[in-house]
N, C-alpha and C positions, 0 to 999 in steps of 0.2 A: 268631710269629717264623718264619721261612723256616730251613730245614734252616742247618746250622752258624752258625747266630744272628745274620747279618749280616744289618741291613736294607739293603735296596738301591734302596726307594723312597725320595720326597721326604717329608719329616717336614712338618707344619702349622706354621707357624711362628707365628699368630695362633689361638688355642683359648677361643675367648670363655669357656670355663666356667675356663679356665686364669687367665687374666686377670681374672675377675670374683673369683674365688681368692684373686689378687696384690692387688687392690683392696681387697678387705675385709681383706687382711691389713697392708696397710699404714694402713688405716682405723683398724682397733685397735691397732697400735702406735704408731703419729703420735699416734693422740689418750687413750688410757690411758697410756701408758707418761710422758707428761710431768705428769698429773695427779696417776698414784701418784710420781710423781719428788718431789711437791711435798709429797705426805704424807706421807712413808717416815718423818720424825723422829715426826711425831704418833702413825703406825702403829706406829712400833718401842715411842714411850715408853709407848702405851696398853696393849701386848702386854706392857710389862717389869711395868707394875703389877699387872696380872692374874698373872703369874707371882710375884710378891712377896707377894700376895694369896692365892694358892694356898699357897706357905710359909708367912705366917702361920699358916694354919690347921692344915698340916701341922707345927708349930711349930720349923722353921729357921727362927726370930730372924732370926739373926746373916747369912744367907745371903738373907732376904727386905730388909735393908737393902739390902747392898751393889745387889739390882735397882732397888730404891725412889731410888735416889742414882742409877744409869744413866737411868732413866726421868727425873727431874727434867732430867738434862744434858740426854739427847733432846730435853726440851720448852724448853731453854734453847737448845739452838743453831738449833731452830728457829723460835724467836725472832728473832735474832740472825743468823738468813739471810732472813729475811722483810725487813726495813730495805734491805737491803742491797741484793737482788732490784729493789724499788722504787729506789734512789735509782739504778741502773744504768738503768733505763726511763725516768727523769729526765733522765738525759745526752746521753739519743740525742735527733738533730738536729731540730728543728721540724720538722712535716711540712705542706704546701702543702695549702690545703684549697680 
């Protein structure tokens, strides 16, 4: 940096390692971020039963149900958005081949 912090030359405007950066950053959220989108009930419900599973053992009963009951809905509504997912890709217009 030049005395009192102002640059006064032309910045890069194209920084291939900057760009190569941007590219794999949008690589892995374009392509995980819709994958886990598509888990997250099976994630969530899998994660509640293992904590339900932990209570048992540690013997909250009563408090390993109530996750056991969340975990079921989890795998119920993602059920229930699978149908639905499909019959939306159903809809859309024949495509010219």
């Amino acid at each position: 940096m030049p005395p009192g912090g102002v640059l006064t030359g032309p910045i890069a405007a194209h920084d291939s390692r900057a760009a190569d950066t941007a590219w794999l950053t949008l690589r892995i959220v374009f392509g995980i971020v819709p994958i886990v989108a598509g888990l997250d009930k099976v994630i969530v419900g899998l994660w509640l039963l293992g904590i339900a599973l932990d209570l048992v053992i540690a013997g909250y009963h009563d408090i390993a149900v109530r996750d056991a009951v969340m975990a079921v809905c989890s795998f119920c509504l993602a059920r229930l958005t699978a149908p639905a997912t499909q019959a939306h890709r159903a809809m859309q217009p024949a495509q010219a081949t």
